[in-house]
PDB file with SEQRES, HELIX, SHEET and CRYST1 records, atoms N, CA, C and O in Angstrom:
SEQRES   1 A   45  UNK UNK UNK UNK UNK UNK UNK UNK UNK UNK UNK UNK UNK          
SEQRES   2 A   45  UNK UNK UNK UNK UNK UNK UNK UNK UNK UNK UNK UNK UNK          
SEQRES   3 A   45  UNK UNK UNK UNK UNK UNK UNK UNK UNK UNK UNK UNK UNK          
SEQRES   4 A   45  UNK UNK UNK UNK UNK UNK                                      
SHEET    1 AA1 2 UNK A   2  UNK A   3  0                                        
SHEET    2 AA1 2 UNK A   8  UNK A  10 -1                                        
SHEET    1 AA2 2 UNK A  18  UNK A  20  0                                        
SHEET    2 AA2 2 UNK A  36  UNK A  38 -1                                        
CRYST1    1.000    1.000    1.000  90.00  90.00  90.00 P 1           1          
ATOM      1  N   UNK A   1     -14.746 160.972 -82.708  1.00  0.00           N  
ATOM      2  CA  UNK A   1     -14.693 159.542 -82.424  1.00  0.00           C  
ATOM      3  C   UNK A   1     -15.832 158.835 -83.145  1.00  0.00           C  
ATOM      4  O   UNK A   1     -17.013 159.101 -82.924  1.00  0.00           O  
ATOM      5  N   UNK A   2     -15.476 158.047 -83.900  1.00  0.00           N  
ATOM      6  CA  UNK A   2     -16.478 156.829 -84.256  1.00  0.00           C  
ATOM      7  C   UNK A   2     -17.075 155.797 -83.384  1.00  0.00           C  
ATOM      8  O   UNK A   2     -16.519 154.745 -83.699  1.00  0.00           O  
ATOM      9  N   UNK A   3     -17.840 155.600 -82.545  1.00  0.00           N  
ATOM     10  CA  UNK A   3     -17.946 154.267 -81.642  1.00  0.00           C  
ATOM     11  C   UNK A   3     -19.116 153.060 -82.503  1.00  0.00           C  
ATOM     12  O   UNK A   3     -19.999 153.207 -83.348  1.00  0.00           O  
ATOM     13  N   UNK A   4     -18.678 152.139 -81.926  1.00  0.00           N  
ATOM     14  CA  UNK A   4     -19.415 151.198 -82.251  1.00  0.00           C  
ATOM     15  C   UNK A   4     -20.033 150.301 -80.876  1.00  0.00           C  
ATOM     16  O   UNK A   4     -19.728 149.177 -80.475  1.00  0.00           O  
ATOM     17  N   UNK A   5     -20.955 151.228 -80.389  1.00  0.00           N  
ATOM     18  CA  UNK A   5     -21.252 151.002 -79.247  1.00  0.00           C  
ATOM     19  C   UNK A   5     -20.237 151.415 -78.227  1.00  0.00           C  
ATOM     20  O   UNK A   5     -19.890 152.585 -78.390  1.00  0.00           O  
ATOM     21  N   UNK A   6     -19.661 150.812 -77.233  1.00  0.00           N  
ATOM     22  CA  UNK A   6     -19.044 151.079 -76.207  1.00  0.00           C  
ATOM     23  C   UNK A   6     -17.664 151.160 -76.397  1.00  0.00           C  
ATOM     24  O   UNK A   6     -16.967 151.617 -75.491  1.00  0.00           O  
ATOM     25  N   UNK A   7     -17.059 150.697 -77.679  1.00  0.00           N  
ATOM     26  CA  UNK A   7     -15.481 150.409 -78.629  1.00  0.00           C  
ATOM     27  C   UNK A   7     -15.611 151.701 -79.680  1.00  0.00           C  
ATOM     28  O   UNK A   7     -16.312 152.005 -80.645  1.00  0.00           O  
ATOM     29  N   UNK A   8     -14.427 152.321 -78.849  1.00  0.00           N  
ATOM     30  CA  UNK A   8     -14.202 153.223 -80.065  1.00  0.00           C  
ATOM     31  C   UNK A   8     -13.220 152.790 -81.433  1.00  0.00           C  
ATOM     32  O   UNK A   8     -12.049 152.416 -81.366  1.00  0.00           O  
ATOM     33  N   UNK A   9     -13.896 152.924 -82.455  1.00  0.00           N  
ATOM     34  CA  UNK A   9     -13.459 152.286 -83.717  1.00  0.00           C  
ATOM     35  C   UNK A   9     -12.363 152.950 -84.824  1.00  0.00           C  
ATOM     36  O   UNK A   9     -11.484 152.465 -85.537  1.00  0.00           O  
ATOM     37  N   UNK A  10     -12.930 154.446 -84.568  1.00  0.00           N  
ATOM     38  CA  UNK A  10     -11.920 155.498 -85.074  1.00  0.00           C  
ATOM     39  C   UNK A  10     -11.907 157.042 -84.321  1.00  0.00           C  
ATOM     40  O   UNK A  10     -12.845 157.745 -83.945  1.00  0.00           O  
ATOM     41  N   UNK A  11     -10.580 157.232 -84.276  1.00  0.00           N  
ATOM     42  CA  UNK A  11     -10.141 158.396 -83.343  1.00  0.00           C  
ATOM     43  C   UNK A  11      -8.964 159.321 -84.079  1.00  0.00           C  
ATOM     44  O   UNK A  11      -7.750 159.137 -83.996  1.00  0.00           O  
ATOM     45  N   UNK A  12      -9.435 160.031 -84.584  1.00  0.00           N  
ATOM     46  CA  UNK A  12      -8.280 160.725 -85.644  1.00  0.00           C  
ATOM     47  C   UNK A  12      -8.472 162.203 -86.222  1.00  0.00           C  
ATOM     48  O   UNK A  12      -9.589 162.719 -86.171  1.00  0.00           O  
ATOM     49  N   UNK A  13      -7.742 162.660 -86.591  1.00  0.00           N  
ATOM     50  CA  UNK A  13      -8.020 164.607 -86.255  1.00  0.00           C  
ATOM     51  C   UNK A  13      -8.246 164.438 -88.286  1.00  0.00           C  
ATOM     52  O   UNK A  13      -7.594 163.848 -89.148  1.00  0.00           O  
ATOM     53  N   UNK A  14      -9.378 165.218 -88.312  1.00  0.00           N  
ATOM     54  CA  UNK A  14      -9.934 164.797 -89.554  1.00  0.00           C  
ATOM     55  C   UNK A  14      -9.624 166.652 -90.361  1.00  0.00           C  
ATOM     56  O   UNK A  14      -9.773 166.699 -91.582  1.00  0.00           O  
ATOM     57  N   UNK A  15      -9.335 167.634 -89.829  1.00  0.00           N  
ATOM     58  CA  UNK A  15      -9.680 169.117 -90.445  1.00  0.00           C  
ATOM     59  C   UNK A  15      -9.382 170.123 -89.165  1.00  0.00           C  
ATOM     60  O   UNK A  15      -8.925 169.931 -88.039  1.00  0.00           O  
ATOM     61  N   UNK A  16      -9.755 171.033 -89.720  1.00  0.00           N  
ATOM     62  CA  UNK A  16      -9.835 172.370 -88.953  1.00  0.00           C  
ATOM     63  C   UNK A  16     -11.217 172.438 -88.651  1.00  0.00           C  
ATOM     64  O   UNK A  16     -12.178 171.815 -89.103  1.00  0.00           O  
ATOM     65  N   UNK A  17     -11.103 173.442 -87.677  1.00  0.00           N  
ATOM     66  CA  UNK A  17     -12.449 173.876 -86.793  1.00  0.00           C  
ATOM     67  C   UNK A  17     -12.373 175.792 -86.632  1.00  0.00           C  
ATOM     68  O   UNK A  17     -11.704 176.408 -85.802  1.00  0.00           O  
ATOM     69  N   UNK A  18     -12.923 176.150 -87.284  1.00  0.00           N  
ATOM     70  CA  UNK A  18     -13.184 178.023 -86.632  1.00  0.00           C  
ATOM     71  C   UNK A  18     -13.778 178.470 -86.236  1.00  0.00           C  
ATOM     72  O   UNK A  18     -14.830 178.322 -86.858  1.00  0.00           O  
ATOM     73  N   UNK A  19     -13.937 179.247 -85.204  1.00  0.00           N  
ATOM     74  CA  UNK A  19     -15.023 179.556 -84.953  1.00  0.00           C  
ATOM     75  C   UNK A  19     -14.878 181.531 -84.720  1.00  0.00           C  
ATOM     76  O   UNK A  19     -13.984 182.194 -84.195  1.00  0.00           O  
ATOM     77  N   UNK A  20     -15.889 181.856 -85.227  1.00  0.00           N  
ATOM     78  CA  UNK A  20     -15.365 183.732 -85.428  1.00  0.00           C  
ATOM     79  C   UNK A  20     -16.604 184.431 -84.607  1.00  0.00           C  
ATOM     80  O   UNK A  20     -17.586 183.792 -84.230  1.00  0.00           O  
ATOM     81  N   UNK A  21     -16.382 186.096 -84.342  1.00  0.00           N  
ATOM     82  CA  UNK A  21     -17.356 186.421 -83.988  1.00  0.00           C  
ATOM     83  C   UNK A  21     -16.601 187.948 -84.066  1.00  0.00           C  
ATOM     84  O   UNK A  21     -15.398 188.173 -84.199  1.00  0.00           O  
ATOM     85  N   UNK A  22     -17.903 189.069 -83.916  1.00  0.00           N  
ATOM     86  CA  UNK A  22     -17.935 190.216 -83.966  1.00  0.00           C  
ATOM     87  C   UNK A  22     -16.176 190.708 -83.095  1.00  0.00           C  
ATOM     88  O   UNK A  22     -15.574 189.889 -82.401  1.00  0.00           O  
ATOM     89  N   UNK A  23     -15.999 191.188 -83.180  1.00  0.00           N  
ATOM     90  CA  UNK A  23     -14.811 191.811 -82.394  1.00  0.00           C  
ATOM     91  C   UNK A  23     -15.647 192.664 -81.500  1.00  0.00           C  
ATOM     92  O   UNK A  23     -14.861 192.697 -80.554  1.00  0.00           O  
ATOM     93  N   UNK A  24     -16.721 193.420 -81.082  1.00  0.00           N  
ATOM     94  CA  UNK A  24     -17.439 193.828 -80.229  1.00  0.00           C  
ATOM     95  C   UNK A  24     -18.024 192.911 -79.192  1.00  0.00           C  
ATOM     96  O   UNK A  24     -18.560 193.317 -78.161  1.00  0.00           O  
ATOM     97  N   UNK A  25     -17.890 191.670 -79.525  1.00  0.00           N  
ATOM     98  CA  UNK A  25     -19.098 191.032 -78.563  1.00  0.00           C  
ATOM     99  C   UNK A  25     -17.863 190.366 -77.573  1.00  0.00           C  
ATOM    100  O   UNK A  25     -16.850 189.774 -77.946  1.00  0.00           O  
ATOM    101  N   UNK A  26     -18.182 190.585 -76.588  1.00  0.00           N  
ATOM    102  CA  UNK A  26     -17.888 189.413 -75.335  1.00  0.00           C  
ATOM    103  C   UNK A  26     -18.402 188.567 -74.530  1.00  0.00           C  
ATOM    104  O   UNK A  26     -18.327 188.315 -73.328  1.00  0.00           O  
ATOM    105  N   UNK A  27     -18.949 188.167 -75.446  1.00  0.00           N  
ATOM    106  CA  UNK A  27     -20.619 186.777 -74.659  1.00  0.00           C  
ATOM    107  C   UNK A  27     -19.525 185.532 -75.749  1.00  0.00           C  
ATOM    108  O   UNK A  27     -18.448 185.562 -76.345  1.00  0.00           O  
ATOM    109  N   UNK A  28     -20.689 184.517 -75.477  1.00  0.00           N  
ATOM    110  CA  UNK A  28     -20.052 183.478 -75.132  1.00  0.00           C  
ATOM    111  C   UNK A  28     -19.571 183.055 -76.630  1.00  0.00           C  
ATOM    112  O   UNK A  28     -18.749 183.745 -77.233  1.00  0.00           O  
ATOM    113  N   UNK A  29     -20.215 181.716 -77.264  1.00  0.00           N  
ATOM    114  CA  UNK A  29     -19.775 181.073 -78.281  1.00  0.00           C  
ATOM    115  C   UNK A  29     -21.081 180.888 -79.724  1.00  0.00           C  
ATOM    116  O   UNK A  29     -21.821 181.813 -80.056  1.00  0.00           O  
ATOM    117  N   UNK A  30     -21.084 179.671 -80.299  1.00  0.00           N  
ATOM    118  CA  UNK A  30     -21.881 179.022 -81.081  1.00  0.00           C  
ATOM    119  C   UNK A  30     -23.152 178.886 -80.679  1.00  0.00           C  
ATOM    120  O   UNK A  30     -24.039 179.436 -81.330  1.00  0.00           O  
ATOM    121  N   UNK A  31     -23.472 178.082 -79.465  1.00  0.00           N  
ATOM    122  CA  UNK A  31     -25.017 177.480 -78.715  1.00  0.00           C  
ATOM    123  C   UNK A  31     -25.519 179.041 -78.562  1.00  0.00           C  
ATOM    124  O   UNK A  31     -26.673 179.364 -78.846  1.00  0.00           O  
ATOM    125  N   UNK A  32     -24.722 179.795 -78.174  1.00  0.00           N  
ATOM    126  CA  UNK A  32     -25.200 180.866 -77.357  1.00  0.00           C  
ATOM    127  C   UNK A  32     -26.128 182.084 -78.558  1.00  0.00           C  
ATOM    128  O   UNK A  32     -27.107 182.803 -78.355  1.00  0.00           O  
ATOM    129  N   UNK A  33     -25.503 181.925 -79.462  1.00  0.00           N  
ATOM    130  CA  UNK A  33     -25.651 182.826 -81.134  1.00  0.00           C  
ATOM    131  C   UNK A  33     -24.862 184.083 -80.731  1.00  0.00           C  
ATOM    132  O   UNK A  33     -25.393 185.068 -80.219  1.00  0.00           O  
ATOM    133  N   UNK A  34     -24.014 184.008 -80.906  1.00  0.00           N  
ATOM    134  CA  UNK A  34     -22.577 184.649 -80.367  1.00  0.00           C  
ATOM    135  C   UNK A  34     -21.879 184.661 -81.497  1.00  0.00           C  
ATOM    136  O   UNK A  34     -21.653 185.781 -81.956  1.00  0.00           O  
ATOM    137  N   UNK A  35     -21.378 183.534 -82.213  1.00  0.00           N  
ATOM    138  CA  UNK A  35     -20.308 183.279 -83.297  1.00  0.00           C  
ATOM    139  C   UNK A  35     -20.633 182.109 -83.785  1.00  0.00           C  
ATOM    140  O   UNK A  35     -21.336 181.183 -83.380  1.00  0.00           O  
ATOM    141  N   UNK A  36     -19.953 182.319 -84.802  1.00  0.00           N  
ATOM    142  CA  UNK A  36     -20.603 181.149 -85.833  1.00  0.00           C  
ATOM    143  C   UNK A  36     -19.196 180.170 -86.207  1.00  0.00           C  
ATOM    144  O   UNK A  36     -18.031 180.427 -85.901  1.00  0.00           O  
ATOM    145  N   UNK A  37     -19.687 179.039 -86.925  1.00  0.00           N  
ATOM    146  CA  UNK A  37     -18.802 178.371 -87.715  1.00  0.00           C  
ATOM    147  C   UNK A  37     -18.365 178.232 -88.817  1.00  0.00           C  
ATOM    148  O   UNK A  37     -19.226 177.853 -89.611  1.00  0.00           O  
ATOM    149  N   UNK A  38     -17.133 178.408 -89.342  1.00  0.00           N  
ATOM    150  CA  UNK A  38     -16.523 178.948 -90.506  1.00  0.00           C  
ATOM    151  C   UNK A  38     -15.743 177.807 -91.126  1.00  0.00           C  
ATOM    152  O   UNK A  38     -15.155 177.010 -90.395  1.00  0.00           O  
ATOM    153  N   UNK A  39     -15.715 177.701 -92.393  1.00  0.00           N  
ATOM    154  CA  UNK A  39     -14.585 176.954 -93.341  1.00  0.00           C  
ATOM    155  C   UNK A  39     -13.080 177.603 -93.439  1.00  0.00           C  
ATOM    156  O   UNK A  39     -12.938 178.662 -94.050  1.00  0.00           O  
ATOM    157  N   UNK A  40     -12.462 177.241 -93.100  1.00  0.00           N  
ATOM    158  CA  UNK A  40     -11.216 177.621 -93.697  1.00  0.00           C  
ATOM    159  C   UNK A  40     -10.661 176.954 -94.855  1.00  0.00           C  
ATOM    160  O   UNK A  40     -10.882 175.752 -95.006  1.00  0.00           O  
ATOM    161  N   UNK A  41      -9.722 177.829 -95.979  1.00  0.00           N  
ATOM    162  CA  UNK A  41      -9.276 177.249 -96.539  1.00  0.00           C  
ATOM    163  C   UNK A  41      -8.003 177.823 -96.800  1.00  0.00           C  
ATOM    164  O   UNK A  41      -7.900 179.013 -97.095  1.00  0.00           O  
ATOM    165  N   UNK A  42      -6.667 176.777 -96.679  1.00  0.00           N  
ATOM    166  CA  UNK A  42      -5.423 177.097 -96.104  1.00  0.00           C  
ATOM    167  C   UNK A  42      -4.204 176.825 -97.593  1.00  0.00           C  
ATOM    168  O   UNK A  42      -3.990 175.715 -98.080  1.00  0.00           O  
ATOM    169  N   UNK A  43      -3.773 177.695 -97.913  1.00  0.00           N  
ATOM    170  CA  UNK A  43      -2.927 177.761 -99.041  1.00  0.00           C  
ATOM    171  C   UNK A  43      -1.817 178.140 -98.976  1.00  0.00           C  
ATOM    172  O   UNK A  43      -1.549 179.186 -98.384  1.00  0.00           O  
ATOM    173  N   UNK A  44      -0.879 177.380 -99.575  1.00  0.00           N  
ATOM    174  CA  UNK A  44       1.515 177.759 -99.608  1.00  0.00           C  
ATOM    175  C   UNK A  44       1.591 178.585-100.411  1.00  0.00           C  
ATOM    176  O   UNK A  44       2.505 178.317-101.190  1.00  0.00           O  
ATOM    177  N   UNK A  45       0.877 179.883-100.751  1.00  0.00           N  
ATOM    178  CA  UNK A  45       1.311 180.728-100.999  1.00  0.00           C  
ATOM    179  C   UNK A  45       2.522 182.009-100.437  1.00  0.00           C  
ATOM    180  O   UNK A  45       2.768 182.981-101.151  1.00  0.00           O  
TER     181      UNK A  45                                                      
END                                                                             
């Protein structure tokens, strides 16, 4: 969300989001240093 103060100005799904981690670990996420954040890049092959 974009706000401009208390008015949100823009609201719109901009990309992908990934997030990966060890296949061993079962703790939590990102904040935690658990798994990280990844680029994807998606091809019609």
């Amino acid at each position: 969300n974009c706000r401009n103060k208390d008015k949100v100005v823009i609201n719109s799904q901009c990309g992908y989001l990934m997030r990966t981690k060890v296949s061993s670990s079962n703790e939590g996420g990102v904040a935690a240093g658990f798994a990280v954040l990844d680029s994807i890049l998606l091809t019609d092959e």
